[in-house]
C-alpha positions as CSV (number, residue, x, y, z in Angstrom):
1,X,36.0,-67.0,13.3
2,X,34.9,-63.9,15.1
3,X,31.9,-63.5,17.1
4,X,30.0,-60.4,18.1
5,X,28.3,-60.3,21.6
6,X,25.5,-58.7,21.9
7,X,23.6,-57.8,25.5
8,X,21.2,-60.3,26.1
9,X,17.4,-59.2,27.1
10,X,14.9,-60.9,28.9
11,X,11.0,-60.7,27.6
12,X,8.3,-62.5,26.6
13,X,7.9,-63.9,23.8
14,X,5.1,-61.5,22.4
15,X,7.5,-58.8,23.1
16,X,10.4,-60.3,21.1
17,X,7.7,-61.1,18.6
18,X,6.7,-57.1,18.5
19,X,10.7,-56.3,18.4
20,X,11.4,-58.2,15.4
21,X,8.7,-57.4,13.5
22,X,9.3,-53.9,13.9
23,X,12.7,-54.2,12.9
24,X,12.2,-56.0,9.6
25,X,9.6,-53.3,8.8
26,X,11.6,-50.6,9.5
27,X,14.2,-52.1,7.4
28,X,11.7,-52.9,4.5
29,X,8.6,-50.5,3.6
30,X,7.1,-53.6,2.0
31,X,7.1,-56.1,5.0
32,X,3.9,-56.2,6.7
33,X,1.7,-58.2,9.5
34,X,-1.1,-60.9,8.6
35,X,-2.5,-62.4,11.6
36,X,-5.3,-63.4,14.0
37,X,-6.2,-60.1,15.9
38,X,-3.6,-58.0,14.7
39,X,-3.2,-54.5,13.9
40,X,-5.2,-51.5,15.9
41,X,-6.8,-54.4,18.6
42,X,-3.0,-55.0,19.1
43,X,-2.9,-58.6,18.8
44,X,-1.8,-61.0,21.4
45,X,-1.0,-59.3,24.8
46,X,-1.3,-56.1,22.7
47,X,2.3,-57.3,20.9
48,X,1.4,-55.4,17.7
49,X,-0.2,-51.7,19.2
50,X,2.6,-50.3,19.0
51,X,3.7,-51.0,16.1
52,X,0.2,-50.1,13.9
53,X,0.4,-46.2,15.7
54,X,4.2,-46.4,14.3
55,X,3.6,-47.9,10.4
56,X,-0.1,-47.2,9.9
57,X,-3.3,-49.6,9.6
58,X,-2.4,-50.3,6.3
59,X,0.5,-52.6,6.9
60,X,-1.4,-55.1,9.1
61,X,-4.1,-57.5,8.0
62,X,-6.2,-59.0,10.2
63,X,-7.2,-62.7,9.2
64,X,-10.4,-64.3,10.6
65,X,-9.8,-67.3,12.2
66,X,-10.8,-70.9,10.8
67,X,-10.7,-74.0,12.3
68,X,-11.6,-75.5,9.5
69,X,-8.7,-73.5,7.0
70,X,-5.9,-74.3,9.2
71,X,-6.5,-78.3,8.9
72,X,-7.0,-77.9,4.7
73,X,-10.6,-79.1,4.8
């Protein structure tokens, strides 16, 4: 079996967060970003700022948050 090595960064987990993201939706014009505080307001640590001025507002959804939704009552 072959391997590829790759260089390996170091950043935070926000960051590699942002990376990704931005990857898969360069890749794909239908992948976009549902989340707590996402889009313009950039999300946690401002992980997804970037990304809105480079794909637009419309591929990010911001969700209100729930307590109450995320244990199914």
């Amino acid at each position: 079996m072959t391997t590829t090595e790759s260089p390996t960064r170091r950043c935070t987990t926000a960051k590699a967060m942002a990376v990704a993201s931005g990857r898969e939706m360069e890749g794909d014009p239908n992948v976009f970003v549902v989340g707590d505080v996402v889009g313009a307001s950039g999300g946690i640590f401002g992980a997804t700022r970037d990304l809105v001025a480079e794909f637009g507002a419309d591929r990010f959804m911001a969700t209100p948050s729930s307590e109450s939704g995320g244990c199914g009552a």
